[in-house]
Rosetta silent file (secondary structure, phi, psi, omega in degrees, C-alpha in Angstrom):
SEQUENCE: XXXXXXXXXXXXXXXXXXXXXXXXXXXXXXXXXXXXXXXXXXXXXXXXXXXXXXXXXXXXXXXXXXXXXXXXXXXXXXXXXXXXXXXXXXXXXXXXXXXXXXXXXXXXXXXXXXXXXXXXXXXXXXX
SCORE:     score description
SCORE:     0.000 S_00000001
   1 L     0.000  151.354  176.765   14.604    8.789    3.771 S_00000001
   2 L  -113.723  153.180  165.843   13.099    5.387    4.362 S_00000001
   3 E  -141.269  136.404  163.850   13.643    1.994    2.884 S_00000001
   4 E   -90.950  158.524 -175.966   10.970   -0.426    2.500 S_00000001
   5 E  -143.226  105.087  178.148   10.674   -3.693    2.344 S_00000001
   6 E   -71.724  122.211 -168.450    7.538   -5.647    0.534 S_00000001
   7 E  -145.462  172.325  149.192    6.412   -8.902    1.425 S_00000001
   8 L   114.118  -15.611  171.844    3.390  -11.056    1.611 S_00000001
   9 L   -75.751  156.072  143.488    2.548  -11.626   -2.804 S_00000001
  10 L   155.769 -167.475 -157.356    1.810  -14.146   -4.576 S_00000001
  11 L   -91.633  137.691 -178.703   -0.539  -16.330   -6.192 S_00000001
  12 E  -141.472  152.912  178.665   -4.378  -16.916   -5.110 S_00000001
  13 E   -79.558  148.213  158.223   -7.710  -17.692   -6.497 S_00000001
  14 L    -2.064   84.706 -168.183  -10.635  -15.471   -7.314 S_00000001
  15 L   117.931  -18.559 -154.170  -12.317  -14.630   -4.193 S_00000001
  16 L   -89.865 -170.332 -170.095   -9.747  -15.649   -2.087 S_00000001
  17 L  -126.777 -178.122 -170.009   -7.573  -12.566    0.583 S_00000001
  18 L   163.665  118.818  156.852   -3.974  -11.895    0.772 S_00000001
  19 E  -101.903  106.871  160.770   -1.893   -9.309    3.199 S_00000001
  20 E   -93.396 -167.071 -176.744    0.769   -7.748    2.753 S_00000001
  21 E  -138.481  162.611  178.541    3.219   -6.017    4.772 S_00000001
  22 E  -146.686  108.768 -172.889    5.471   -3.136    4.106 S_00000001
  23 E  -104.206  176.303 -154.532    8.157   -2.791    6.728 S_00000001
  24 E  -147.978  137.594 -165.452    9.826    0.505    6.887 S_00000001
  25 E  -104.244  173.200 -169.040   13.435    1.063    8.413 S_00000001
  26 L    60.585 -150.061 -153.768   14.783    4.447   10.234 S_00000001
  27 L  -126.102  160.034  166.749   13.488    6.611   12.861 S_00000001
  28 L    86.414   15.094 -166.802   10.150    8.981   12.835 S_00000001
  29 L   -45.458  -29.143  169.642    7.734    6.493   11.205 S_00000001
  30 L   -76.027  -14.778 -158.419    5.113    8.232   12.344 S_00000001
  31 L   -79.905  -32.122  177.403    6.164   11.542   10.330 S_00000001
  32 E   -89.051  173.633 -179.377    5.262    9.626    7.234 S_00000001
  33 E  -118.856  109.342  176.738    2.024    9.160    5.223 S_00000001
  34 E   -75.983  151.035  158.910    2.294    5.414    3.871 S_00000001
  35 E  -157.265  155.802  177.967    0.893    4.132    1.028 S_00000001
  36 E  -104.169  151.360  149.205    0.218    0.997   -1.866 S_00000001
  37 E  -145.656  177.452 -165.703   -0.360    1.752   -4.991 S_00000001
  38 E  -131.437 -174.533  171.911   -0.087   -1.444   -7.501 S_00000001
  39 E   175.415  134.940 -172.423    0.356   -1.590  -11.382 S_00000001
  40 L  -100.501  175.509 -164.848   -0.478   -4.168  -14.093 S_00000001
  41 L   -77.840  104.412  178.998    1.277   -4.637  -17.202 S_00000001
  42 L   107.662   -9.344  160.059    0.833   -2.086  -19.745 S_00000001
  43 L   -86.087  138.775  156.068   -0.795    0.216  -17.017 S_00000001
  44 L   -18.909  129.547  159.800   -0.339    3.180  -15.309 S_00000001
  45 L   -61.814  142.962 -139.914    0.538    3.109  -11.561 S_00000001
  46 E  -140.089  147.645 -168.551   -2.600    3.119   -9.554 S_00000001
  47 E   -95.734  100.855 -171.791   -3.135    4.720   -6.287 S_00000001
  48 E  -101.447  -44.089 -139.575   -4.985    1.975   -3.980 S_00000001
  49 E   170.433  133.058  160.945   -4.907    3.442   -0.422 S_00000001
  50 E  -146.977  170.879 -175.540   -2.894    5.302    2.331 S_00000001
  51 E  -129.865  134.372 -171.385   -2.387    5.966    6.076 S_00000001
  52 L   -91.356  156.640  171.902   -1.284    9.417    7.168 S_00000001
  53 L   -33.167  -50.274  152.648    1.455    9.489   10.018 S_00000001
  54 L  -160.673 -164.430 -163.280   -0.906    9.757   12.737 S_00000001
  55 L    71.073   18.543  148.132   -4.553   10.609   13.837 S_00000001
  56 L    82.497   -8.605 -161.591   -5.769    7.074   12.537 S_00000001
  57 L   -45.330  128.759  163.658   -6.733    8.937    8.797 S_00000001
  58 E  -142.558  144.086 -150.770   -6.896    6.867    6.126 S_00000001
  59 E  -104.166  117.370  170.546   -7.439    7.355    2.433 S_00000001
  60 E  -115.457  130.893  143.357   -9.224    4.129   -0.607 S_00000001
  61 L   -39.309 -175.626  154.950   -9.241    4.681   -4.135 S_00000001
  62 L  -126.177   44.355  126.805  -13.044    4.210   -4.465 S_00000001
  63 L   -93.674   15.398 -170.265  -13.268    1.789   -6.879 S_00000001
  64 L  -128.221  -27.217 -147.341  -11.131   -0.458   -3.855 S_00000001
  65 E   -84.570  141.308 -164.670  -12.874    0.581   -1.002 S_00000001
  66 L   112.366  -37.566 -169.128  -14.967   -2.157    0.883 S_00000001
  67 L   -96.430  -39.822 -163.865  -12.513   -4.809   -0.867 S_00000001
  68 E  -128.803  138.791  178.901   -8.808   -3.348    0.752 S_00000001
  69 L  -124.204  140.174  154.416   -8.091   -2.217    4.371 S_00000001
  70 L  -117.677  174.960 -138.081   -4.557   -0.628    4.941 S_00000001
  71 L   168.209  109.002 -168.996   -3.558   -0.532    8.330 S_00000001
  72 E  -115.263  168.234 -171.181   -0.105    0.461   10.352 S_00000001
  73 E  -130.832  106.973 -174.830    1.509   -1.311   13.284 S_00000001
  74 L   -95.534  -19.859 -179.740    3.859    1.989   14.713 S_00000001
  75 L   -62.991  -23.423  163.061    5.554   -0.741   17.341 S_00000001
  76 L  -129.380   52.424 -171.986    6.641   -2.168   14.395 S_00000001
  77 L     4.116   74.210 -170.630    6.930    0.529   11.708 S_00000001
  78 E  -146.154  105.576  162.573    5.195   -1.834    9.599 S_00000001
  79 E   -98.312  156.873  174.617    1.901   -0.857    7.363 S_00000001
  80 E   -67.806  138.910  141.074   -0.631   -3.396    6.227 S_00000001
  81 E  -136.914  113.084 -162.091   -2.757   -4.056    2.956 S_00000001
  82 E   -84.980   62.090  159.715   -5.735   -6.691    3.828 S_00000001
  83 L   -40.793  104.338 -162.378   -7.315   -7.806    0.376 S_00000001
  84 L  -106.214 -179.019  154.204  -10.087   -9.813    0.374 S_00000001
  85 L    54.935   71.095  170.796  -12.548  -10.868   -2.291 S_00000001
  86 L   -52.746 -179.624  157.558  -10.094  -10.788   -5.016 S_00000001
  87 L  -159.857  149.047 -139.667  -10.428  -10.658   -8.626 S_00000001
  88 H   -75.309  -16.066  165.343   -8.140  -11.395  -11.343 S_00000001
  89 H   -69.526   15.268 -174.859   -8.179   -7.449  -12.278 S_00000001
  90 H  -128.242   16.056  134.103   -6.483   -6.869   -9.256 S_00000001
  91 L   -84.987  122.918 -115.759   -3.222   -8.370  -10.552 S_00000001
  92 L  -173.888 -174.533  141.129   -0.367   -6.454  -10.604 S_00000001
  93 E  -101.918  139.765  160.786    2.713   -5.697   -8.578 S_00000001
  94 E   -87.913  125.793 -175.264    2.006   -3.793   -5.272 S_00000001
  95 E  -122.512  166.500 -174.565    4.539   -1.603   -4.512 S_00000001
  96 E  -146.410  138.735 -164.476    4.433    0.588   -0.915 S_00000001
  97 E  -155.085  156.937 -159.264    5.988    3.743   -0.845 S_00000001
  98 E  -143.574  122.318  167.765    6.098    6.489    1.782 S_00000001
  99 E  -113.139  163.774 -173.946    6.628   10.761    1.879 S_00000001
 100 E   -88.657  110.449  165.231    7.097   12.896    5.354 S_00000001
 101 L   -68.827    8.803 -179.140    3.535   14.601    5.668 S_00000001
 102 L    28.306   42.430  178.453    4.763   17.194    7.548 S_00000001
 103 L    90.888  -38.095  158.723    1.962   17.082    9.867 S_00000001
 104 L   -26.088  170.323 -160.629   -0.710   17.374    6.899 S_00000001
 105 L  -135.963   20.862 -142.237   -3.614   15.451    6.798 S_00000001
 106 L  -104.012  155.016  178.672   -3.732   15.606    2.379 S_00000001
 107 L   -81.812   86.430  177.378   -4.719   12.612    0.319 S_00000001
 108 L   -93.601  143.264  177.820   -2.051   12.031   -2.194 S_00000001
 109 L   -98.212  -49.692  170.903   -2.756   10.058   -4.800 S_00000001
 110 L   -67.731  148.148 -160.208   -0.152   10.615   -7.777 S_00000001
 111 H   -79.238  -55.741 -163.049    2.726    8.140   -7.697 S_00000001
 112 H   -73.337    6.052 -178.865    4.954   11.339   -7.825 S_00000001
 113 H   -92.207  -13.531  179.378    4.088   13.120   -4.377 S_00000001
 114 L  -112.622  115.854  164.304    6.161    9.555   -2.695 S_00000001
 115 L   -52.054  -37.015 -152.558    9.842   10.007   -2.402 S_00000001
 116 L  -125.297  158.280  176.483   10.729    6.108   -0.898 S_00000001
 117 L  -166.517  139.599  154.908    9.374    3.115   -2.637 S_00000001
 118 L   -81.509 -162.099  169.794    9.842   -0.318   -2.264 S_00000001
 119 L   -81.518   14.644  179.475   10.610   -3.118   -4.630 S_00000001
 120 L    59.572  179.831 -178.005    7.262   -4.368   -5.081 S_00000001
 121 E  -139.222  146.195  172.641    5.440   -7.585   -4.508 S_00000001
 122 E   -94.198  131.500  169.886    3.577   -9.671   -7.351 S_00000001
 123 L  -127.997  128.881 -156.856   -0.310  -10.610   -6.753 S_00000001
 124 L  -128.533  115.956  156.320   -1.353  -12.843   -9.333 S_00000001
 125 E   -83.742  118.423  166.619   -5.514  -13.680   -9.003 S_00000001
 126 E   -90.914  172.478  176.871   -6.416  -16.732  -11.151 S_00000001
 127 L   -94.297    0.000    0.000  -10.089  -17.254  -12.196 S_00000001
């Protein structure tokens, strides 16, 4: 198990970028496959992007990709989400959540393949 920690939300205009961070406590950080996925109010949780435990892979929705970079820091068992050229559909809470990938290389996607989750972060876009 992991615990997370979300940071890095809040509000910005249309166009505008925002990073968050997801820092991730306990030992083997590399073992896991990180990931955000966000969800708006009255929606489904949405799968934006992950990074598997190591060999640089990384995984976009495609309706994200070009717009969101994820990105890990293992010196400081800390992954990344860069978001640039917002748009007010892309507010939500972000939440970052993490499973052991047991050396796999697989895209998961469904909210229910990640065991750890953080508390989420609020990204608010205005127009």
């Amino acid at each position: 198990q992991v615990q997370l920690v979300e940071s890095g939300g809040g509000l910005v205009q249309a166009g505008g970028s925002l990073r968050l961070s997801c820092a991730a406590s306990g030992r083997f950080f590399s073992s896991y496959t990180m990931a955000w996925f966000r969800q708006a109010p009255g929606k489904e949780r949405e799968f934006v992007a992950s990074a598997i435990g190591s060999g640089g892979i990384l995984y976009y929705s495609d309706s994200l990709k070009g717009r969101f970079a994820i990105s890990r820091d293992f010196a400081k068992n800390t992954v990344y989400l860069q978001m640039n050229s917002l748009k007010p559909e892309d507010t939500a809470v972000y939440y970052c959540a993490a499973r052991e990938d047991y050396g796999l290389k697989a895209k998961y996607v469904v909210w229910g393949a990640y065991n750890n989750w953080g508390q989420g972060t609020q990204v608010t876009v205005s127009p």
